[in-house]
N, C-alpha and C positions, 0 to 999 in steps of 0.2 A: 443593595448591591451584594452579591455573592461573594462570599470571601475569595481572595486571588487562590488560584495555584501555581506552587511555586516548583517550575520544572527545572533540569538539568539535560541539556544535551551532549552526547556524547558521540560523536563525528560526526564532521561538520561537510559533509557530501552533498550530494543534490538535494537527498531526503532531509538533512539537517537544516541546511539551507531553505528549503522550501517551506518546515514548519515555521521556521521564524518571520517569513516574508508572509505566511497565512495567518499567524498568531500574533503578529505584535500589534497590532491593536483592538485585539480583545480583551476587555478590561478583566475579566476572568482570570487572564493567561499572565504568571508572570516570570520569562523567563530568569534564571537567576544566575546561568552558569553555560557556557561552552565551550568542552574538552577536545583536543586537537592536536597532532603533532607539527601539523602546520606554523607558518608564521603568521602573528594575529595579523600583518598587512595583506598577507597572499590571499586566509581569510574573508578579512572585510571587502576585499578587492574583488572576491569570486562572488560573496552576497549579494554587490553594487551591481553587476556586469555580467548576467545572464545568457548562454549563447541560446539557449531557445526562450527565456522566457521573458528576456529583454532588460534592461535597466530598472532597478527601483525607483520608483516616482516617489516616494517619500525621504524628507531630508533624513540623512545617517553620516553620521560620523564617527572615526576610533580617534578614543582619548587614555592614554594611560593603561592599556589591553581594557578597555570596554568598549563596546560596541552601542551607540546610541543610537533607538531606532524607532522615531514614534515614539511614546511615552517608554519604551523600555531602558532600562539600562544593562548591559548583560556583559557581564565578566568573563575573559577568553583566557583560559587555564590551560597548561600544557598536561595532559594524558591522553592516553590510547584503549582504556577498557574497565570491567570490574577492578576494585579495590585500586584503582591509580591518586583517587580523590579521597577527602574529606567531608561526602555532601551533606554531611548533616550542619558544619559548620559554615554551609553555602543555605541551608533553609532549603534543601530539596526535600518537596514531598515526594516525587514522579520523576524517575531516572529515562531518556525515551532513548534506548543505544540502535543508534544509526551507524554504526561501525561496517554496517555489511558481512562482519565477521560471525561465522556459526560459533556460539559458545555453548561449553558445555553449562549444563544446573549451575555444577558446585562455581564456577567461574561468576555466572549471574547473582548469583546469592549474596557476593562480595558486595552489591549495590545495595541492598538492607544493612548488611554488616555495617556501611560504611554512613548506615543515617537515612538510606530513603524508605519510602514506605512502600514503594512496588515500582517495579518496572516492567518497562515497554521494548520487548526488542523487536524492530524492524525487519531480523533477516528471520525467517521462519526455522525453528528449532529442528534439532536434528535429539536432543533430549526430552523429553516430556516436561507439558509446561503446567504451568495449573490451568488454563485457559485458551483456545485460539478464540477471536473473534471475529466474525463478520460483520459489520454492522448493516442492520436492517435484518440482519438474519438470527443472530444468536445472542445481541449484545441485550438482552432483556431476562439473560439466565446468569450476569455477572456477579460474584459475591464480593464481600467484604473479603474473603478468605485468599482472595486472586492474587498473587505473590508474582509471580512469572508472567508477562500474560505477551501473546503476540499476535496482531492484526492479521496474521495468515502472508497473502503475497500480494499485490496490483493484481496479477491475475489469476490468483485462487480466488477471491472477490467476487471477481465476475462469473468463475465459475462455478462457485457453490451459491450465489443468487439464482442466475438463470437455472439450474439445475430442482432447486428448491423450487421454483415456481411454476417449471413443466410437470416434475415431480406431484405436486398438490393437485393439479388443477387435472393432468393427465396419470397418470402413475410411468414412472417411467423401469424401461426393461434394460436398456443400456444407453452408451453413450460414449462417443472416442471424440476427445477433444486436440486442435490446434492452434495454439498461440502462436499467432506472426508478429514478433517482438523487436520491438525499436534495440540498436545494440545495445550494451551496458558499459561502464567503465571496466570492469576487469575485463573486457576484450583487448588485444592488440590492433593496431593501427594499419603492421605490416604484419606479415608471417612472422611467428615469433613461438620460440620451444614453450609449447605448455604442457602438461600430463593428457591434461584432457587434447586429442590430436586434431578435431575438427575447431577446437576453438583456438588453436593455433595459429589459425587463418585470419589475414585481413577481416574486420568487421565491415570496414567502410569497402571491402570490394568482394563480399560474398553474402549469399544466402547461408546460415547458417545453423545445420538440424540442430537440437540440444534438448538436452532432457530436463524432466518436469516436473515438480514433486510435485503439484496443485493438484493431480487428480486422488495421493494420497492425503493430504491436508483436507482434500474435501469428506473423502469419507470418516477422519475422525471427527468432523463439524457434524456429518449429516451418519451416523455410521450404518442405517438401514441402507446406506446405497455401496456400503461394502463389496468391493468384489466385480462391483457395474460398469466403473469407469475406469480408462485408459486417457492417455495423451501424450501428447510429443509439440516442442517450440522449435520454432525456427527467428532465429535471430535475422533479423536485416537490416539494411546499410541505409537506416534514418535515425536519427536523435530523439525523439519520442514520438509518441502517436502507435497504439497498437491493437492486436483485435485477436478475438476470442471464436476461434471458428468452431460450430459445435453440430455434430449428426447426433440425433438421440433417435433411438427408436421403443416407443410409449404404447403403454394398455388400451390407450385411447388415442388414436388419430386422428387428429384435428386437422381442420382445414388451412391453409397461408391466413387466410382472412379472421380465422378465428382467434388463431397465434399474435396477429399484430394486433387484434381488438383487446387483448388479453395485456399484452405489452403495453400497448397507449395505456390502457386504464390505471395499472401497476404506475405508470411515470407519470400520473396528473394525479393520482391519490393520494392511495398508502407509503409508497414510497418514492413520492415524488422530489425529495432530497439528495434519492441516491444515486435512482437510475433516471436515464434519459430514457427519449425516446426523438428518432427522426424519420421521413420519408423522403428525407436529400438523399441527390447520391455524393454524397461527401466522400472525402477521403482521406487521411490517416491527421495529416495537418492542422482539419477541421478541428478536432479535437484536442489540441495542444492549448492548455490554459484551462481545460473544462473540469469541475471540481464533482461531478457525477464520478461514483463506482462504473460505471458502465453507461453507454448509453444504444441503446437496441435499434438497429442498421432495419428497419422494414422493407425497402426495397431486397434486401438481400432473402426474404424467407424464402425457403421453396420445400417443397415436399416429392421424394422420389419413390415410384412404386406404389406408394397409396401408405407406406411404412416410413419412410427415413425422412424424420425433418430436420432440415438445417437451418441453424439460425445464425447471425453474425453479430458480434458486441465491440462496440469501438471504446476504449479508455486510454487515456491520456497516464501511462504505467508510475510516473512521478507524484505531479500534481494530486489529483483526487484521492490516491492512498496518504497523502499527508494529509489531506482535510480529515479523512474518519478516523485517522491517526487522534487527532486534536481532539476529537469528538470523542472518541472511549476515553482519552484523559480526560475529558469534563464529566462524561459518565460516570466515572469510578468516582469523581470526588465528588457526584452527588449522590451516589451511593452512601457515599460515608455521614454528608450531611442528614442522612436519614435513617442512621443505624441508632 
């Protein structure tokens, strides 16, 4: 048996939430601590009681601010970011801040200061980190040395996969991407004063343009494709389920038939862990629960002019980025176990 890892989570939101409901009973995984300004009942309460993902089928109970969950036992501490905690006196190897908040370095650094050995932030850096990773794509160049590191976004994921794999197989000349994105919680409900003006708008009753940092997060992943890509999201009025709509146009054009052969192969082989592959014609819903980075829409390819291919990518924007989430923190500590 591997030796555990011992995590600390640091807000307890969807993405918090959802690591523990995917990790607690991995004997690998053990969480030690979770940071929150919340009440440990409100909490435990939102863990149990799911609005998309349904109620926990495994018995959990709060005793004394722990949370019992499957073999876990895990400690519900009041903070809200870097240096609020102690964790070195909680046995945290691995900080994973699901705060959603952009922090700066010196802020994140506070989580070494304070006892861990490296941490994971969820919301993608607006400072330089030591690391982004994609996994399946980059997570085979991670060091010992990786201090800061962050999983990218749910759908920079999908967009530096797919990109990567037209790229290799085609060379690619550009590419202008759209993500049709399930709303977020920092939307409002009603019209509501924000800086940003279109996101001042009901979630739940508009389509909603918004901007995208996934097409520059990709070119620091991939940075020959500097300069190639563009993109723009549109927020809409469903709770998860989203897609990755993507025109490239490549050195080589390939045929629909050739693209989807190319795709199945990718999803039954190499990377058949991360990406799907279907020829339903599914729709956003389908994929709520699905623990794939992406999974590749075949019915959707099409090619215009003999030049413009487009492809479609469905992910579930919660879900599956907690799994690879999980997944780099087993990575890095079997890194260590082998330094």
């Amino acid at each position: 048996m591997s030796a555990k890892i011992n995590i600390g989570i640091i807000g307890f939101g969807r993405i918090g939430r959802n690591l523990l409901r995917l990790g607690y009973d991995d004997p690998r995984l053990n969480f030690v601590g979770i940071s929150d300004l919340a009440e440990p009942e409100a909490l435990f309460y939102l863990l149990n009681h799911d609005t998309v993902y349904g109620p926990v089928e495994t018995e959990t109970f709060l005793e004394d601010n722990y949370i019992h969950f499957g073999r876990q036992k895990v400690r519900l501490l009041t903070g809200s970011g870097p240096g609020s905690l102690p964790w070195d006196a909680l046995g945290a190897d691995i900080i994973l801040d699901c705060t959603g908040r952009i922090w700066p370095r010196v802020e994140l650094e506070k989580y070494m200061d304070a006892g861990a050995k490296r941490v994971i932030v969820t919301t993608p850096p607006e400072d330089a980190v030591d690391r982004i990773v994609v996994m399946g794509l980059n997570d085979n160049e991670i060091s010992m040395d990786d201090k800061i590191v962050s999983p990218s976004s749910s759908t920079t994921q999908v967009l530096a996969l797919m990109l990567n794999i037209l790229d290799s197989e085609y060379g690619l000349e550009k590419a202008m991407m759209t993500t049709v994105h399930a709303y977020t919680s920092d939307q409002p409900l009603a019209d509501s004063v924000r800086s940003d003006l279109r996101r001042s708008r009901s979630a739940v009753e508009n389509i909603i343009p918004n901007q995208t940092r996934s097409p520059q997060l990709v070119e620091t992943i991939l940075p020959h494709l500097k300069g190639k890509i563009k993109g723009i999201a549109f927020n809409v009025p469903i709770p998860d389920g989203s897609c990755v709509d993507l025109t490239t146009q490549l050195e080589s054009t390939p045929s629909v038939e050739d693209v989807n052969a190319l795709m199945k192969d990718v999803s039954e082989n190499s990377m058949s862990a991360i990406i799907g592959y279907t020829d339903d014609p599914i729709v956003s819903s389908d994929v709520v629960g699905d623990s794939h980075s992406m999974i590749f829409d075949a019915r959707a390819t099409m090619i215009a002019s003999g030049k413009l291919l487009k492809t479609l990518c469905w992910y579930d924007d919660g879900y599956g980025y907690s799994q690879r989430i999980l997944e780099l923190t087993k990575a890095y500590s079997d890194l260590e176990k082998t330094a």
